[in-house]
C-alpha positions as CSV (number, residue, x, y, z in Angstrom):
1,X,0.0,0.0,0.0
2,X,3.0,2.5,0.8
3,X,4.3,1.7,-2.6
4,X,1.1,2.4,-4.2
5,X,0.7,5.3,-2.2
6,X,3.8,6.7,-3.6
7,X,3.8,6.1,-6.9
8,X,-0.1,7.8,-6.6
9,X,1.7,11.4,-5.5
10,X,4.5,10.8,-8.2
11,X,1.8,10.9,-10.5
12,X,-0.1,13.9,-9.3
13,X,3.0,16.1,-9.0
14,X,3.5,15.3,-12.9
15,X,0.5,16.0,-14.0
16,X,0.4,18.9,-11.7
17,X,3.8,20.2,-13.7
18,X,2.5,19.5,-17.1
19,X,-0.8,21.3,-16.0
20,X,1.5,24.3,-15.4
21,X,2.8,24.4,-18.4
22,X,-0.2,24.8,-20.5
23,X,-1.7,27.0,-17.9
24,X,1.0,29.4,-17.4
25,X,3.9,28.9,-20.3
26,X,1.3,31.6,-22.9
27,X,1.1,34.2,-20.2
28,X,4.9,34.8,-20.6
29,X,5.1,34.5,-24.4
30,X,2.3,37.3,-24.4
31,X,3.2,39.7,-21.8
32,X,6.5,39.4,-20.8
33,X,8.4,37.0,-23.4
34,X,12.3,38.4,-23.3
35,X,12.0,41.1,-20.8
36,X,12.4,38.5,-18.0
37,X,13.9,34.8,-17.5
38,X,11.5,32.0,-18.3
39,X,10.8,28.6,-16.0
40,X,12.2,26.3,-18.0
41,X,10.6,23.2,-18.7
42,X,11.8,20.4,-17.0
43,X,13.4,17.4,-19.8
44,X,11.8,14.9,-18.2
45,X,8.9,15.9,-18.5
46,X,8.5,15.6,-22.3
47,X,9.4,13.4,-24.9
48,X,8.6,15.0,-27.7
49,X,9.7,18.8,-29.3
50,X,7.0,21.1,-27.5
51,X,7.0,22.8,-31.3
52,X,7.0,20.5,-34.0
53,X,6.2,17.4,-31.6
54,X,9.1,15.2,-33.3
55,X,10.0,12.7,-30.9
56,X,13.9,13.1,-29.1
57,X,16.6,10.9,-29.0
58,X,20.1,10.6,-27.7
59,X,21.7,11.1,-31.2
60,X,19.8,12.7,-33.5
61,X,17.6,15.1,-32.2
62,X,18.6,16.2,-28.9
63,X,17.3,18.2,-25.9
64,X,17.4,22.1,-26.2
65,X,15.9,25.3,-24.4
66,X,14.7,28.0,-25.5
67,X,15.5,30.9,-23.8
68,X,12.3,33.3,-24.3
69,X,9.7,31.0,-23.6
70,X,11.7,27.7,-21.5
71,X,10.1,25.4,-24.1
72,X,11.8,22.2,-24.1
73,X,12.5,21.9,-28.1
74,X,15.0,20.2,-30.9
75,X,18.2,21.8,-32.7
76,X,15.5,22.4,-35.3
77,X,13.2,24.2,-34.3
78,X,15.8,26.3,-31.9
79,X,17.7,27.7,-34.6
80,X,17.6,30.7,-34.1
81,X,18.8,33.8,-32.0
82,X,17.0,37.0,-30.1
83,X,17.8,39.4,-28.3
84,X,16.6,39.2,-24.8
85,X,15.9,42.0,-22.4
86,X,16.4,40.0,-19.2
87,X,19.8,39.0,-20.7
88,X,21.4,42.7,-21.5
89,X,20.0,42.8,-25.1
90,X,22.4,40.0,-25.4
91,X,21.6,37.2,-28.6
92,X,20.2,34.2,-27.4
93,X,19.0,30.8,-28.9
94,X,15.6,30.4,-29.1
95,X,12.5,28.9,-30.8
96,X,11.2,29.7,-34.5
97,X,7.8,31.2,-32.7
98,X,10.1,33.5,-30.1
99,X,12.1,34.6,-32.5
100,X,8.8,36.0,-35.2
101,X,7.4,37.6,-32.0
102,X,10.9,39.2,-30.9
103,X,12.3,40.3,-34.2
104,X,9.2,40.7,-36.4
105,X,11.0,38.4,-39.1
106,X,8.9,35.7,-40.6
107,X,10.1,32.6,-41.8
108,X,8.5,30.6,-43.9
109,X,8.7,26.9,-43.9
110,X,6.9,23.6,-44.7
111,X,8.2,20.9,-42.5
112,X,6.5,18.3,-44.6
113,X,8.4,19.4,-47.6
114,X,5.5,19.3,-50.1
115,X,5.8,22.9,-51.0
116,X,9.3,24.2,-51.1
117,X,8.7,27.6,-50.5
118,X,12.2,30.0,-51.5
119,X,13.5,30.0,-47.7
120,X,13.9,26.5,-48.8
121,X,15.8,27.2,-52.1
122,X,19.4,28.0,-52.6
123,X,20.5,31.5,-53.3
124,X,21.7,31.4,-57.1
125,X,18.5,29.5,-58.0
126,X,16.5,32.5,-56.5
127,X,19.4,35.1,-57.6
128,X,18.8,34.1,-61.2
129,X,15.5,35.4,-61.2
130,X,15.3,37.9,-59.1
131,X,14.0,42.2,-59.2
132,X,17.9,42.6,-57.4
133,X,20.3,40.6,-55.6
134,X,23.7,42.2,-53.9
135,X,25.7,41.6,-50.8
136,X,24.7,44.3,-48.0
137,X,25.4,44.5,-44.7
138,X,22.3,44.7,-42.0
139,X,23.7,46.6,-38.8
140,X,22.2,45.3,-35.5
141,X,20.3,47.6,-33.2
142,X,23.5,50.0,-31.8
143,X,24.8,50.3,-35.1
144,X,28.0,49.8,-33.8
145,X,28.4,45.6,-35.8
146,X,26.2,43.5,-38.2
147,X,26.2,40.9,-40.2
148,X,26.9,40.5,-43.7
149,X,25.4,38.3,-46.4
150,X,23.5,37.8,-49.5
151,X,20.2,39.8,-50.1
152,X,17.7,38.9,-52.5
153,X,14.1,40.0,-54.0
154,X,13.0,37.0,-56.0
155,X,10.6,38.2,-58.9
156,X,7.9,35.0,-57.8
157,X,8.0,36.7,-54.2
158,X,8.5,40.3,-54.7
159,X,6.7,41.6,-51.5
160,X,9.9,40.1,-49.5
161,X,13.6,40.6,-48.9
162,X,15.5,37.5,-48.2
163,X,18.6,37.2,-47.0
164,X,21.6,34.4,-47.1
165,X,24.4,34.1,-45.5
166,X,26.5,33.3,-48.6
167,X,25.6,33.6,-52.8
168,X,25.9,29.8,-52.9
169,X,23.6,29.0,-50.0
170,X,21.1,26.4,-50.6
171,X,18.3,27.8,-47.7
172,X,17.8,31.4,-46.5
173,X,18.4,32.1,-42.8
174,X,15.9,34.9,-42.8
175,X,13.1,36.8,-44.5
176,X,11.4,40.2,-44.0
177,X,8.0,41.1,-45.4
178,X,8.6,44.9,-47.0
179,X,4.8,45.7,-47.4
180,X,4.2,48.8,-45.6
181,X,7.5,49.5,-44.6
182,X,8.9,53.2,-45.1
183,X,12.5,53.5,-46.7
184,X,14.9,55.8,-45.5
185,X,18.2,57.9,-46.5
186,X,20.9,57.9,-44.2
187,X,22.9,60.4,-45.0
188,X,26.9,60.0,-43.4
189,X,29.9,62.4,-43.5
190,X,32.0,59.1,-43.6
191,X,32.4,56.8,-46.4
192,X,29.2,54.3,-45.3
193,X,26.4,54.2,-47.6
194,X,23.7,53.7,-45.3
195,X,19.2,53.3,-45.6
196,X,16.6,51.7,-43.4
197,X,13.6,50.1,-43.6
198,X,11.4,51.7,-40.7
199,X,7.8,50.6,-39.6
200,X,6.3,51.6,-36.4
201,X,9.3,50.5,-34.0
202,X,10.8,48.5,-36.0
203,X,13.9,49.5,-38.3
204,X,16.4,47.8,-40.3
205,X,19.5,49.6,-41.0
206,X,21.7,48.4,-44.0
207,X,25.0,49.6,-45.7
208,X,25.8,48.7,-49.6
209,X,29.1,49.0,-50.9
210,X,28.7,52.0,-53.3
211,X,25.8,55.1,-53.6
212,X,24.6,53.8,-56.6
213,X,24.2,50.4,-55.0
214,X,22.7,51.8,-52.4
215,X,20.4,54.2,-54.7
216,X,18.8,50.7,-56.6
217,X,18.1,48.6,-53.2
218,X,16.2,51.6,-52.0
219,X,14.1,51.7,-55.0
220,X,13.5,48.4,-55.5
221,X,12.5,48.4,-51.4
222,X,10.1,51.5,-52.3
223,X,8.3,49.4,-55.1
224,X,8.2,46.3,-53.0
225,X,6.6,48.7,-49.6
226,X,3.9,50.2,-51.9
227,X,2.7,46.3,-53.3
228,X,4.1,47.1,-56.9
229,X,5.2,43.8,-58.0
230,X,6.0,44.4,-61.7
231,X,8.1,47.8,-63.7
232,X,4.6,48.5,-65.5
233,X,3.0,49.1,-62.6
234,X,5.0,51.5,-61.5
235,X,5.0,53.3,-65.2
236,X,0.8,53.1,-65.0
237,X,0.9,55.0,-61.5
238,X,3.3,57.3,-62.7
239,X,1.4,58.2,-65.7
240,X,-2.5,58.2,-63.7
């Protein structure tokens, strides 16, 4: 009876702590996700990723944390990195939801692979037919470092910018809806050829190598922000 007894409140307190999870795990993602440390959810307590619900195992698809929300969830579906407030501003690894809420950055995949959407496609496929494609840097929020890479506008997507880490990448690391976004001129007294995308509170900063570089991303941004997805469109307005 003691034994049964036992393994009766070992049972409660788990479900108890799984309760608490779904209970109390969206409260922090809404209100407070990144501006303070999360519970994190305990490993034992799940088997599965708490995102995509792939099962774990010792090898292949380990155990990870993510550090906005304390979701217990695979290398998959945890690559990615915010900036948290509780953490200094400082990047952090975190889960493919946190990181659309934190950043404002979409990403677009289908994890059942029937519709490879161009996330999924490698950077000179979508280069070769594309409104432009360049290497840019996008500063991070001080201004003071960033990260350069390969940007691209496909022409069967022209409403977003996508960016690569490299021209010869086969899947894009990130992607940023331009609808409704203002562009901006930065002027500089130095020799960095500087614009941003700005919407609300959230702005992008980039630098191109040269003015006129600079000169054809910003157009090419300005047609993409106002929905005009094709050079006639943009003659029609002109002309109306």
């Amino acid at each position: 009876q003691d034994a049964i007894d036992r393994k009766e409140k070992r049972s409660e307190t788990f479900k108890t702590a799984v309760h608490g999870l779904e209970t109390d795990t969206p409260a922090l993602k809404t209100e407070e996700l990144g501006r303070r440390a999360p519970q994190w959810v305990r490993d034992n307590l799940v088997t599965m990723c708490m995102r995509c619900k792939e099962p774990f195992n010792a090898i292949t698809r380990r155990r990870h944390h993510c550090r906005a929300c304390g979701y217990v969830v695979c290398a998959r579906c945890s690559d990615y990195k915010a900036e948290l407030q509780y953490d200094g501003n400082r990047p952090n690894r975190v889960c493919q939801e946190c990181f659309i809420f934190l950043t404002g950055h979409t990403v677009l995949e289908d994890r059942e692979g029937k519709h490879k959407g161009i996330l999924e496609k490698g950077a000179a496929e979508v280069s070769s037919r594309s409104l432009l494609c360049s290497s840019l840097q996008l500063l991070d929020k001080n201004g003071k470092g960033g990260t350069r890479g390969w940007f691209v506008i496909p022409q069967d997507d022209p409403l977003v910018l996508y960016i690569y880490a490299a021209p010869q990448d086969v899947r894009a690391h990130t992607s940023i809806p331009l609808l409704g976004y203002q562009v901006r001129d930065v002027p500089q007294s130095e020799s960095r050829h500087l614009f941003q995308l700005v919407q609300s509170r959230q702005v992008f900063t980039f630098v191109a190598d040269t003015e006129e570089l600079k000169q054809r991303w910003m157009k090419a941004m300005e047609r993409s922000a106002a929905g005009i997805t094709h050079p006639e469109e943009e003659e029609e307005e002109e002309e109306g």
